[in-house]
VOPAGU-226582 format. One line per 2 residues: number of its first residue (from 0); their letters; for each residue x, y, z of N, C-alpha, C. Coordinates in steps of 0.001 Angstrom, whole numbers. Layout:
<nodes>
NUM> a> X,Y,Z,X,Y,Z,X,Y,Z ~ ...;
</nodes>
This chain:
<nodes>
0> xx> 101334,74462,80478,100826,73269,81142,99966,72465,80176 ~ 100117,71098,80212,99131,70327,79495,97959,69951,79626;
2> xx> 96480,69915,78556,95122,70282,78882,95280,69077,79989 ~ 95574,67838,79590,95319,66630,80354,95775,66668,81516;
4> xx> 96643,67716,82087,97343,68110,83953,95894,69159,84261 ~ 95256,69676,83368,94617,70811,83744,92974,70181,84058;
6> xx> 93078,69350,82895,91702,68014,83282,91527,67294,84396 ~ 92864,66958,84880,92643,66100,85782,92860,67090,87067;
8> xx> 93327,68665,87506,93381,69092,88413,92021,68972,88481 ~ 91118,69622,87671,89834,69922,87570,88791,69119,87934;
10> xx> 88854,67632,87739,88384,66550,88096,88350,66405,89632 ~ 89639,66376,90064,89979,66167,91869,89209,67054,92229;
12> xx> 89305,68692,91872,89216,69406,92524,87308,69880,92295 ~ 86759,69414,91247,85192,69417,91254,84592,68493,92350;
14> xx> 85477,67145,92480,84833,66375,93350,84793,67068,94882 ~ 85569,67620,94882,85460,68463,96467,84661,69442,96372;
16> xx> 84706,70649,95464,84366,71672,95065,82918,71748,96082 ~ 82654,72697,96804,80932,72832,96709,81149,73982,98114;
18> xx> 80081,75186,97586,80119,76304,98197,78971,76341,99060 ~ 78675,76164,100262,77582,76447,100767,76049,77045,100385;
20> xx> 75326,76800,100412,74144,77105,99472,73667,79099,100372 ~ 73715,78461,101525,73320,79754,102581,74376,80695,102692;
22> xx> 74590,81040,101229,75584,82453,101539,75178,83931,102578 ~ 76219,84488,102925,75961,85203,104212,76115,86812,102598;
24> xx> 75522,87522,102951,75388,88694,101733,75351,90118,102142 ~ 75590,91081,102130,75638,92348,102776,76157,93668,102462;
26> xx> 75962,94510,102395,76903,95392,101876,77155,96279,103439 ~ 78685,96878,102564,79683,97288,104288,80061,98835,103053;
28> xx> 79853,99760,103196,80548,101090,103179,80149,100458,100848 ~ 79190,100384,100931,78650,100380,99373,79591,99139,98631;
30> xx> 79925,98144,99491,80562,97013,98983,80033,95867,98861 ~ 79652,95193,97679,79241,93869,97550,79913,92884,98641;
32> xx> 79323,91801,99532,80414,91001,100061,79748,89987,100357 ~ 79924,88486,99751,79779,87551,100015,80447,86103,100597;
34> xx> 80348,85732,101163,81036,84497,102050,80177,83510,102228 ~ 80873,82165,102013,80424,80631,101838,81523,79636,102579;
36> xx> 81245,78937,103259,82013,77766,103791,82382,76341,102727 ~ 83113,76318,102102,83684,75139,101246,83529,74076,101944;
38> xx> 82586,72491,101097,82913,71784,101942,83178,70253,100996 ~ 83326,69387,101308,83685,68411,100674,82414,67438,99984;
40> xx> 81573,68292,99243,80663,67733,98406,80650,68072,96787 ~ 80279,67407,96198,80404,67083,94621,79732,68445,94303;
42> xx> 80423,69076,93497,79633,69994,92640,79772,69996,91167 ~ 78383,70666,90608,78443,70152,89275,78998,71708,88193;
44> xx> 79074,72784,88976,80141,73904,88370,81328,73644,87370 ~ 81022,74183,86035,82479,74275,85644,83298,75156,85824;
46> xx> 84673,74459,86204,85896,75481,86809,86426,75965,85390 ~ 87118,77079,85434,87433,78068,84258,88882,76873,84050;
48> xx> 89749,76679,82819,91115,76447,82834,91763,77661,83408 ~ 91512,78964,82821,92623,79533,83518,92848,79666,85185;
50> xx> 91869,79533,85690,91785,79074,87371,92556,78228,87629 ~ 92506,77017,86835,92914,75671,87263,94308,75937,87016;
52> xx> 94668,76400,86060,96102,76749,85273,96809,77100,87210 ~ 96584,78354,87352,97243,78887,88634,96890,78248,90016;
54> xx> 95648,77406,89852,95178,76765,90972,96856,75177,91407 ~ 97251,75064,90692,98600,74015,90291,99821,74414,90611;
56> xx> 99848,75893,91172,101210,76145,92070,100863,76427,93722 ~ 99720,75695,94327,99423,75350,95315,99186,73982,96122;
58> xx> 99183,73982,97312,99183,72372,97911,97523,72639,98029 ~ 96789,71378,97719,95851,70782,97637,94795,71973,98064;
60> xx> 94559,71305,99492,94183,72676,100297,93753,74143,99978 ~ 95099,74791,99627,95011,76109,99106,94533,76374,97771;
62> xx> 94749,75133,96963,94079,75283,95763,92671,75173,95415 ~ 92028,74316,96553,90522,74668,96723,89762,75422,97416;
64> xx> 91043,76565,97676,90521,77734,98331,90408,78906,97552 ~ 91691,78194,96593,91917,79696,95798,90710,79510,94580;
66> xx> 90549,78280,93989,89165,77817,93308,87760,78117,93689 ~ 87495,77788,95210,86444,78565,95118,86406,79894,95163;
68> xx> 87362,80349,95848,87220,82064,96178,86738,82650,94298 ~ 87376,82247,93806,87156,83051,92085,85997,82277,91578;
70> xx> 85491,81225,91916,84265,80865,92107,83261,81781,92239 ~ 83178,82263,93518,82451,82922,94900,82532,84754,93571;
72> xx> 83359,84787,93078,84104,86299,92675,82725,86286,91260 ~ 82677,85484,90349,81769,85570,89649,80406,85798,89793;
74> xx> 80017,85040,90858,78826,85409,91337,78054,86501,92265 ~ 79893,87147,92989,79599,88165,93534,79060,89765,92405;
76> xx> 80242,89191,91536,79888,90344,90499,78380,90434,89674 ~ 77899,88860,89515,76494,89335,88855,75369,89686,90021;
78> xx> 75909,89712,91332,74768,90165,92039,75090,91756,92448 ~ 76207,92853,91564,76343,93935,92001,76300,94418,90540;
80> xx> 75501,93494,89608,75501,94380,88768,75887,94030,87116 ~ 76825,93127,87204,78109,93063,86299,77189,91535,85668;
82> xx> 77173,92101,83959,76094,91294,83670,77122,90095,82512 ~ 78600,90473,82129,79344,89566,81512,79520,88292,82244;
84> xx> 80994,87328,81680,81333,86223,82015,82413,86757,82721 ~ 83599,86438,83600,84675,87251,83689,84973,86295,85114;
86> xx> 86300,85634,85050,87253,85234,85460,88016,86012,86323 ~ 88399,85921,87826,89095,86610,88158,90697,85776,88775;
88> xx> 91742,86288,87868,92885,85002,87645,93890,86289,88800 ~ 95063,86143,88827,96066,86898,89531,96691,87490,88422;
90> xx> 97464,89168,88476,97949,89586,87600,99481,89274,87677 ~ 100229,89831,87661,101984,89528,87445,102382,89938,88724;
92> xx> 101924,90585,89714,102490,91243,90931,101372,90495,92152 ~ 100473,89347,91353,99795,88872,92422,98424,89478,92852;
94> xx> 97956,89967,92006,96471,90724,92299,95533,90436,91904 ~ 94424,90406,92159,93332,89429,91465,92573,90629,90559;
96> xx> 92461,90387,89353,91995,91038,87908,90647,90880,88181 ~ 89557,92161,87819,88548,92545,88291,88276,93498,86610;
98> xx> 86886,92995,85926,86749,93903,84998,86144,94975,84968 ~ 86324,95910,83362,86334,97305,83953,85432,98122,84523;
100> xx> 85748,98853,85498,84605,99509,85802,84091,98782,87226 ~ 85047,97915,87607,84477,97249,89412,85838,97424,89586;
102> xx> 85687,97186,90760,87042,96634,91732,86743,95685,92728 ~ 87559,94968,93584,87032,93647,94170,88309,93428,94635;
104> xx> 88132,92632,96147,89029,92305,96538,88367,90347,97396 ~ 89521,90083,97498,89049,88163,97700,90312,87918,99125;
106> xx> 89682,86935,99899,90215,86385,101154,89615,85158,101150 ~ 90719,84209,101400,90136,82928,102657,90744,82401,103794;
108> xx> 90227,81831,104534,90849,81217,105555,90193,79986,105458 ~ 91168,79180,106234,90546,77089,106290,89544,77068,105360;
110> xx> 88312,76727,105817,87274,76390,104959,86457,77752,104168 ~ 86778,78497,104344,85427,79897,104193,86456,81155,103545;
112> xx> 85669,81162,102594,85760,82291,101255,85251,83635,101217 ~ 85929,84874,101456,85354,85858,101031,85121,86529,99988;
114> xx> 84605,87312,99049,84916,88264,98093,83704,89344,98498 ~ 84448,90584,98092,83414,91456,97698,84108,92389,96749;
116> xx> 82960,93112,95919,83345,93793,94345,82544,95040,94907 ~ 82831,95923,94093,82067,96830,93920,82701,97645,92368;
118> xx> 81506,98750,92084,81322,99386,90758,82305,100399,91350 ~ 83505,101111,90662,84313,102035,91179,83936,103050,90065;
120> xx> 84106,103977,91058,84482,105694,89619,85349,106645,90005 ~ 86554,106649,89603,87444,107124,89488,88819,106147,89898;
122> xx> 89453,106988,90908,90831,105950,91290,90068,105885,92882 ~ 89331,104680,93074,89339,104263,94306,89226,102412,93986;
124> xx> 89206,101996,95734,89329,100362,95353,89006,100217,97174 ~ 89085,98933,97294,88959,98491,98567,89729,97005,98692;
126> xx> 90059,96631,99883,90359,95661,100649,89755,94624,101454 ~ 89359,93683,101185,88744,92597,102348,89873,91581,102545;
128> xx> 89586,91631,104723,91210,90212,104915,90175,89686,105970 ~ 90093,88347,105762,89963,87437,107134,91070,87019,108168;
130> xx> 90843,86948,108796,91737,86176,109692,90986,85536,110953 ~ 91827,84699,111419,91293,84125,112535,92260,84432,113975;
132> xx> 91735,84670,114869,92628,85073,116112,93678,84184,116463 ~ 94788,84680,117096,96051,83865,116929,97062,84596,117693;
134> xx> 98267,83963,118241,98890,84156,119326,100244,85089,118286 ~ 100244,86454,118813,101094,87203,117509,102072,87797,118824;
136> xx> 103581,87593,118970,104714,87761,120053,105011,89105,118918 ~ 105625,90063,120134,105535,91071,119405,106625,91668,118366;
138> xx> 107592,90750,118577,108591,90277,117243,107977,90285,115817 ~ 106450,89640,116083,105263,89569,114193,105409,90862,114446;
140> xx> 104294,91176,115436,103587,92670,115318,104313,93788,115040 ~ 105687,93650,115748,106730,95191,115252,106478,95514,113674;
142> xx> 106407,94506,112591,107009,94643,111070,106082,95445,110849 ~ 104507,95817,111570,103323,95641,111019,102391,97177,111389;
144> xx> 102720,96916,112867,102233,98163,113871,102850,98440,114895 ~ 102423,99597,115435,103538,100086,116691,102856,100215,117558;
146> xx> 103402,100591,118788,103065,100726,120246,101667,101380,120538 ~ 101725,102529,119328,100607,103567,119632,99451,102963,119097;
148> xx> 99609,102503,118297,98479,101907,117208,97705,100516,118172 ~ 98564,99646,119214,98300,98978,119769,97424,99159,120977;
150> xx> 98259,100441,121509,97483,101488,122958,96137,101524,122189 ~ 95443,102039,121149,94636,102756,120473,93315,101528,120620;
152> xx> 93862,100460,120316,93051,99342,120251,92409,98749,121525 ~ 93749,98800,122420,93490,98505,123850,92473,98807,124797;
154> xx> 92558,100326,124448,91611,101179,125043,89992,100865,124880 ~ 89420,100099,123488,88357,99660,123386,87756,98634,124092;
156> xx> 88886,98433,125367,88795,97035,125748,89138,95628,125144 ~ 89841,95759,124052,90455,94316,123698,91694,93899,124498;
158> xx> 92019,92693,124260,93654,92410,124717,94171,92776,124023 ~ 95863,91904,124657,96514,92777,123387,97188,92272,122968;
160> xx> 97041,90804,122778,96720,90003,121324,95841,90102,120483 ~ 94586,90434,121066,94003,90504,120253,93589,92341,119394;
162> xx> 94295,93039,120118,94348,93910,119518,95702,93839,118368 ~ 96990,92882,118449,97761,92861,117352,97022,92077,116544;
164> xx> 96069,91542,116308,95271,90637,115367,94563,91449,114905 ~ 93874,92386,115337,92819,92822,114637,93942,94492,114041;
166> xx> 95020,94648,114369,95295,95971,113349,96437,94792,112128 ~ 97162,93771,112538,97201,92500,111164,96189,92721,110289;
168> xx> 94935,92903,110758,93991,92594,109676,93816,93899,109251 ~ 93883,94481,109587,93603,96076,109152,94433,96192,108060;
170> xx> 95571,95753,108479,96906,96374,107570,96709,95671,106629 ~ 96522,94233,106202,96285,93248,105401,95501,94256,104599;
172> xx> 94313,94026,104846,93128,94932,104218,93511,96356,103240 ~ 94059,97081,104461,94885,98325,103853,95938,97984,102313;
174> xx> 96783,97065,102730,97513,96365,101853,97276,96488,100055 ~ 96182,95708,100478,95834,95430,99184,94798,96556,98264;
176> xx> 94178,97430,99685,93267,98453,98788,94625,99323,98264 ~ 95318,99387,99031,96328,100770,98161,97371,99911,96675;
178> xx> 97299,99140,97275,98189,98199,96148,97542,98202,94342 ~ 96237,98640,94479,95555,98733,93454,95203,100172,92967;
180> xx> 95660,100711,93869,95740,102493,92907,97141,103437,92611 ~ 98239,102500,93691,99432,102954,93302,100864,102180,93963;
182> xx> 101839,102008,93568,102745,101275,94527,103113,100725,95739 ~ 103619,100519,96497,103459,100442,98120,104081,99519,98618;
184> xx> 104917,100074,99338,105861,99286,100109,105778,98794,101425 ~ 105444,97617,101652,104702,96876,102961,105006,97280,104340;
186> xx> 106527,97268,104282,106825,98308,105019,106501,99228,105668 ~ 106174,100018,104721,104970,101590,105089,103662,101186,106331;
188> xx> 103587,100061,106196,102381,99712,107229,102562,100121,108663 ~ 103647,100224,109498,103942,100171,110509,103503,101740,110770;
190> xx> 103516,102719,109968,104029,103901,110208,102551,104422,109896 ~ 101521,103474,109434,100094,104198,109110,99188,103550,110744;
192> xx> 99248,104944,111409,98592,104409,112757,97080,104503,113099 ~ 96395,103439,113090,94942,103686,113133,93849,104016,114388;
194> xx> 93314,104793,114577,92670,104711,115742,91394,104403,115638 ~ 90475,103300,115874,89597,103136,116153,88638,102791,116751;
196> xx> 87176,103045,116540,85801,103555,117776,85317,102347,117351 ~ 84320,102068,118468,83587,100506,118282,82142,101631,118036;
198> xx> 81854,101169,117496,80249,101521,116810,79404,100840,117716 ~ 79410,99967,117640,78828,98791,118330,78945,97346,118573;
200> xx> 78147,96277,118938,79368,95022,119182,79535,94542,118474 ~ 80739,94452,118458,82346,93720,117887,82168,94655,116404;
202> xx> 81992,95536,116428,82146,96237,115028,83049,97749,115175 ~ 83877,97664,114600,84747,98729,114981,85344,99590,113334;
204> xx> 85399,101031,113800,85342,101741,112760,86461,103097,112633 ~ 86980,103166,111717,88202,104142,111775,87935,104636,110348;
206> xx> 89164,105722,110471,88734,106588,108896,90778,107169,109319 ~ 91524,107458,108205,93179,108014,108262,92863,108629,106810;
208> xx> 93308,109233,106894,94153,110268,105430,95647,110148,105237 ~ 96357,109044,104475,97447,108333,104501,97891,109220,102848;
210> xx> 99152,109743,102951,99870,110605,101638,98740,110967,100730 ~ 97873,111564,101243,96217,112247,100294,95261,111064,99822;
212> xx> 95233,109998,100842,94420,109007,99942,93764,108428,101398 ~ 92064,108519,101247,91054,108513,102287,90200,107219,102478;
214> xx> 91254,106671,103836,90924,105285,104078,90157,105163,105009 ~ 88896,104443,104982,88340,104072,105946,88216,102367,106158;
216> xx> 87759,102238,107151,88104,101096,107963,87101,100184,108322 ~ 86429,99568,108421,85586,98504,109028,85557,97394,109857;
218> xx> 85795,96956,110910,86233,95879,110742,85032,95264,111751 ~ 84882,93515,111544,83707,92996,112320,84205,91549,112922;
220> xx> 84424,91256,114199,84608,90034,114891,84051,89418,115625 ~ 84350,88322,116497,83896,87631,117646,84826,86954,117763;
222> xx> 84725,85800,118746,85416,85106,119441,86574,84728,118503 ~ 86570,84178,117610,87562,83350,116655,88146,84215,115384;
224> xx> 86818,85083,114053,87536,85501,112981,87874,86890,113665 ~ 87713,87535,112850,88342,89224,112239,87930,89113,110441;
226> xx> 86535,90198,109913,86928,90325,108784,86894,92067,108664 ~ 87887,92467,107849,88456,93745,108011,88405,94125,106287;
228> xx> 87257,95666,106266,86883,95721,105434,87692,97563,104628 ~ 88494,97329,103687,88911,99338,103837,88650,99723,102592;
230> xx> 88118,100660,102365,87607,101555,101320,88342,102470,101218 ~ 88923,102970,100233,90090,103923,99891,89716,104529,98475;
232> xx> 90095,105805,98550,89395,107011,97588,90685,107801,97741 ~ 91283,107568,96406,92819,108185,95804,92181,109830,95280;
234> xx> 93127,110808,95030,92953,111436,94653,93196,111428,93006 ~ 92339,112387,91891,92516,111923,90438,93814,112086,89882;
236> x> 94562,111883,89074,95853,112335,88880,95416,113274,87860;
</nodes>
């Protein structure tokens, strides 16, 4: 791509650029996690080229989502620790590159950005997925989860839409923590059935032992999102 396509993404996309000042901050199961609402004010941040580079096979929109989120990813890392410069771009299979010695996972929806990192030791990693509640016919939900996994949810008192929304997000979540310690075929999701306890309100909590690798679960809602948090601890090879 040419610097002058990469200048001028950069230009459009600074003038929008701007992350909420009142980030929401927390840690969930020893995980850095921060979230900011994007909004349409000038910021004076410089965006990395290689951001911008991949930010250019997206429509507008998504590209100032995917900009701030790796935004949001730098700063998550110097507040867990991580005292370099470090870019977090997508690798060849679509994964967002995390340097050594963390792991980190990134979500957005419409306006609002998640990331959280954490310091890993050994073969473990984690997952963060937002979503927002949404009308899922059970044609989505079959690819994803099954009957039992749905009963499981029900029982906490959700619907059951909104119980196919909130194990979507689970699996999402799941998704991507296993995707980073060994292969995985999406597929496989349907067949990993979760059961989980509400802790307390709207916070709900599960733990599975999926082919020797120890996932636990988080997840926290209300009326509208779902953010679904999984921590996974591989065994060493």
């Amino acid at each position: 791509m040419r610097n002058d396509s990469i200048s001028s993404l950069g230009l459009k996309l600074t003038k929008k650029l701007k992350i909420a000042t009142n980030w929401s901050c927390y840690f969930d199961n020893g995980i850095q996690i921060q979230s900011g609402i994007i909004t349409d004010i000038n910021a004076k941040e410089q965006i990395d080229p290689c951001i911008l580079e991949q930010a250019t096979r997206y429509q507008p929109a998504e590209a100032l989502n995917y900009v701030a989120a790796r935004h949001l990813a730098q700063s998550t890392l110097a507040a867990n620790g991580y005292k370099g410069q470090y870019v977090s771009v997508k690798d060849a299979k679509g994964r967002p590159t995390w340097p050594e010695g963390y792991t980190g996972s990134i979500s957005h929806k419409f306006n609002i950005a998640v990331v959280g990192t954490k310091k890993c030791y050994g073969a473990e990693s984690f997952g963060i997925d937002l979503e927002v509640f949404q009308h899922l016919d059970s044609d989505t939900w079959d690819f994803y989860t099954n009957k039992v996994e749905i009963g499981n949810y029900c029982r906490l008192g959700v619907s059951r839409n909104q119980a196919s929304n909130l194990a979507f997000s689970a699996k999402e979540a799941i998704y991507k923590a296993v995707c980073q310690v060994t292969e995985f075929d999406a597929l496989k999701l349907k067949h990993i059935t979760l059961k989980m306890a509400s802790t307390y309100d709207n916070v709900l909590q599960g733990f599975i032992n999926y082919k020797k690798m120890d996932i636990q679960v988080t997840q926290h809602y209300d009326d509208l999102f779902i953010l679904s948090v999984v921590r996974l601890k591989a065994p060493m090879n």
